[in-house]
C-alpha positions as CSV (number, residue, x, y, z in Angstrom):
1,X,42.4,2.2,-34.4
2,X,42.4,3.8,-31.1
3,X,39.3,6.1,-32.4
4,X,37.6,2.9,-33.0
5,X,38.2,1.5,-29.7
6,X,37.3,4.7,-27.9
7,X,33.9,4.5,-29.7
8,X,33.2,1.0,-29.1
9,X,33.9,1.8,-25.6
10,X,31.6,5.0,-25.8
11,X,29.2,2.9,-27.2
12,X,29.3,0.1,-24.0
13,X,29.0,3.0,-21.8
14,X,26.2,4.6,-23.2
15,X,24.3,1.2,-23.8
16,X,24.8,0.6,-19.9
17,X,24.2,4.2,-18.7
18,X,20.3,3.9,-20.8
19,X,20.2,0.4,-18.9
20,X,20.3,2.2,-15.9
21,X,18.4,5.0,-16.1
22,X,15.6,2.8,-17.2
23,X,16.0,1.1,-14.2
24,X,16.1,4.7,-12.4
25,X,12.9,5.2,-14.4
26,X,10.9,1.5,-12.8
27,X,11.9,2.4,-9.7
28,X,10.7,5.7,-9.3
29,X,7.3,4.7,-11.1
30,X,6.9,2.2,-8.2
31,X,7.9,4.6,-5.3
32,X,5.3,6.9,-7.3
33,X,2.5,4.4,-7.1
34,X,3.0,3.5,-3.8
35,X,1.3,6.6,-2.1
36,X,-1.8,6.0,-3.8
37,X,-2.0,1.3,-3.0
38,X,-1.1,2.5,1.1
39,X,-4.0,5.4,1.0
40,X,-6.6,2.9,-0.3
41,X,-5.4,0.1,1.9
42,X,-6.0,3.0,4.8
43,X,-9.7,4.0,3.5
44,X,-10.5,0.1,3.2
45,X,-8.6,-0.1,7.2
46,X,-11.0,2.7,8.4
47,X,-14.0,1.2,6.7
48,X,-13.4,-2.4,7.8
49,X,-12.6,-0.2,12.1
50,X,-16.2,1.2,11.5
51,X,-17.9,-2.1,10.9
52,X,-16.1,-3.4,13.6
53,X,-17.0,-0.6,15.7
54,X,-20.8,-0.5,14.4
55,X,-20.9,-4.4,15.5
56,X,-19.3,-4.0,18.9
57,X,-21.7,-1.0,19.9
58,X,-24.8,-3.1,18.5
59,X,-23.0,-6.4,21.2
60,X,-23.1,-4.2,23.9
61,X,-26.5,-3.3,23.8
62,X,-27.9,-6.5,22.8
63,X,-25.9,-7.4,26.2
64,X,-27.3,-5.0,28.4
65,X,-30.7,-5.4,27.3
66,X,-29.8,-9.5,28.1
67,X,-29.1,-8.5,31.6
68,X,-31.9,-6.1,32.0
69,X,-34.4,-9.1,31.2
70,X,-32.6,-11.5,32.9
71,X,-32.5,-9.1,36.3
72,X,-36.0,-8.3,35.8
73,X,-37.3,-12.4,35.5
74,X,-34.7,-13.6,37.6
């Protein structure tokens, strides 16, 4: 009897300690994948910067050409 119980406990323990390393295993697939989702979010960042950039530069100059004509008729 006390065999039986000691497997039947063996048997709980084992069930729990597969529980957890498959929940070891989710985890770490996450943590793994998260490198890769924060490097493209960074490449998208960069790309949406030079845009921004690209469209400030192109303000200025539309702005100082503004002033130019406006000094020169004005």
């Amino acid at each position: 009897m006390q065999w039986n119980l000691g497997v039947q406990v063996n048997a709980v323990q084992a069930k729990d300690l597969v529980a957890r390393i498959q929940e070891l295993t989710e985890a770490n697939q996450l943590l793994a994948s998260q490198p890769a989702t924060v490097e493209a979010a960074r490449a998208q960042l960069e790309r949406e910067l030079a845009e921004t950039q690209d469209d400030m530069i192109s303000a200025r100059a539309a702005l100082r050409n503004m002033m130019r004509k406006q000094n020169r008729d004005g």
